[in-house]
C-alpha positions as CSV (number, residue, x, y, z in Angstrom):
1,X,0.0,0.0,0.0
2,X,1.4,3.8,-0.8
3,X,0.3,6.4,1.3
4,X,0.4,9.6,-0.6
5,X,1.0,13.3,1.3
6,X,1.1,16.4,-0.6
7,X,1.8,19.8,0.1
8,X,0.8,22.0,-3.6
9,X,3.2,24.0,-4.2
10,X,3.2,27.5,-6.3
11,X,4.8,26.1,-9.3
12,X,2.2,24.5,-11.3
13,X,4.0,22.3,-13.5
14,X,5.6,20.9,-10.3
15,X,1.7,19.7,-9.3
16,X,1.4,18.3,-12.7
17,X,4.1,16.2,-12.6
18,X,3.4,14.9,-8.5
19,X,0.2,13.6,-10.1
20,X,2.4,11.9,-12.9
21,X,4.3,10.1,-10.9
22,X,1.7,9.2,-8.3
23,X,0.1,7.2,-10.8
24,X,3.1,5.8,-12.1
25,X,4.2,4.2,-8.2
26,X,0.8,4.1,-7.6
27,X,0.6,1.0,-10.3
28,X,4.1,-0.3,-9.6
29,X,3.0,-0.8,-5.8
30,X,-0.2,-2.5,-6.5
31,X,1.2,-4.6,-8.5
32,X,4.7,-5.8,-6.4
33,X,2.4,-5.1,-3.2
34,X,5.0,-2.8,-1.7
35,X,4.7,-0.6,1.4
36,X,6.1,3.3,1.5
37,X,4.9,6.6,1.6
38,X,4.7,9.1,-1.0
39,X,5.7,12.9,0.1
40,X,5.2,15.6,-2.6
41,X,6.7,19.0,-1.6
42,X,8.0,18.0,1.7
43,X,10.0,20.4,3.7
44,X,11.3,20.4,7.6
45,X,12.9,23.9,9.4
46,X,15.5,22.6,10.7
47,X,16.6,21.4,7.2
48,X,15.8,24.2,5.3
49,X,18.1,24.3,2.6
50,X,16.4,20.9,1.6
51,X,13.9,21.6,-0.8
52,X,13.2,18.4,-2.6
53,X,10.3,18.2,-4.8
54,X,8.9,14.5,-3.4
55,X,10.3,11.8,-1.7
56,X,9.5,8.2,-1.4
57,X,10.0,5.7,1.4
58,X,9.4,2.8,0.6
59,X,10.4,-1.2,2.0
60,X,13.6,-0.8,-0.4
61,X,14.8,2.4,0.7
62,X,14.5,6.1,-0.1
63,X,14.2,7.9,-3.6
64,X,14.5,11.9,-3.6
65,X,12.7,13.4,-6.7
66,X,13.5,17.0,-7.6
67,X,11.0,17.9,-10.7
68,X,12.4,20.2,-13.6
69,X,11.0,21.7,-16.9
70,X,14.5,21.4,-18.2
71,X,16.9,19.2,-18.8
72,X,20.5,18.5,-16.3
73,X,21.9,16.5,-13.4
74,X,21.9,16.9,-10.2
75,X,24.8,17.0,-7.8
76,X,25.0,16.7,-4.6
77,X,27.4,15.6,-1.6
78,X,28.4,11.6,-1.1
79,X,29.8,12.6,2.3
80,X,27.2,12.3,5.3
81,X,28.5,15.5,6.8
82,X,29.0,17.5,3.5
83,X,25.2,16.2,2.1
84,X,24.2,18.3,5.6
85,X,26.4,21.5,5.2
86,X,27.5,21.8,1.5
87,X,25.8,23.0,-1.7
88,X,24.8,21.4,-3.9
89,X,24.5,22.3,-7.8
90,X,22.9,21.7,-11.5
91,X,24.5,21.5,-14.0
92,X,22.6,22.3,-17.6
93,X,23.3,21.7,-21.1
94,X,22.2,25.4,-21.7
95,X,25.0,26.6,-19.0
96,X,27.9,25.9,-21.5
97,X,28.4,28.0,-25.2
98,X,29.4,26.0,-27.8
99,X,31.5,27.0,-31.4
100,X,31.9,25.8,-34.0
């Protein structure tokens, strides 16, 4: 079973895509009978920096979702200490100028 909590946020196409994916695990849960819970928008002050878009819990372990209209990666920390303290960064296609 999934249990699904939600906080909307502003950013619309951020909504759209919660309801994508909810679907999405929604199915793959049923159908493996898995246990977890679904957060969309979750936040907590005393991490504040934090701001992934949804994550999941499930009996496998955790999965961190961070929704984006465009494409990149993500990086972030492998450290325990330095995922708390340091920044992390995206890195876009459209960030670098190419010539010819």
């Amino acid at each position: 079973m999934l249990q699904i909590l939600n906080n909307k946020t502003e950013n619309t196409h951020e909504n759209e895509q919660f309801r994508r994916i909810v679907k999405i695990i929604q199915s793959v849960f049923d159908k493996y009978n898995f246990e977890g819970i679904l957060i969309g928008n979750p936040s907590n002050d005393l991490f504040y920096k934090f701001q992934a878009d949804a994550l999941l819990y499930y009996t496998n372990g955790l999965i961190i979702f961070d929704f984006k209209d465009y494409s990149g990666e993500i990086y972030f920390p492998e450290d325990e200490d330095d995922f708390q303290s340091a920044e992390w960064y995206i890195e876009r296609f459209s960030d670098y100028i190419f010539t010819n």
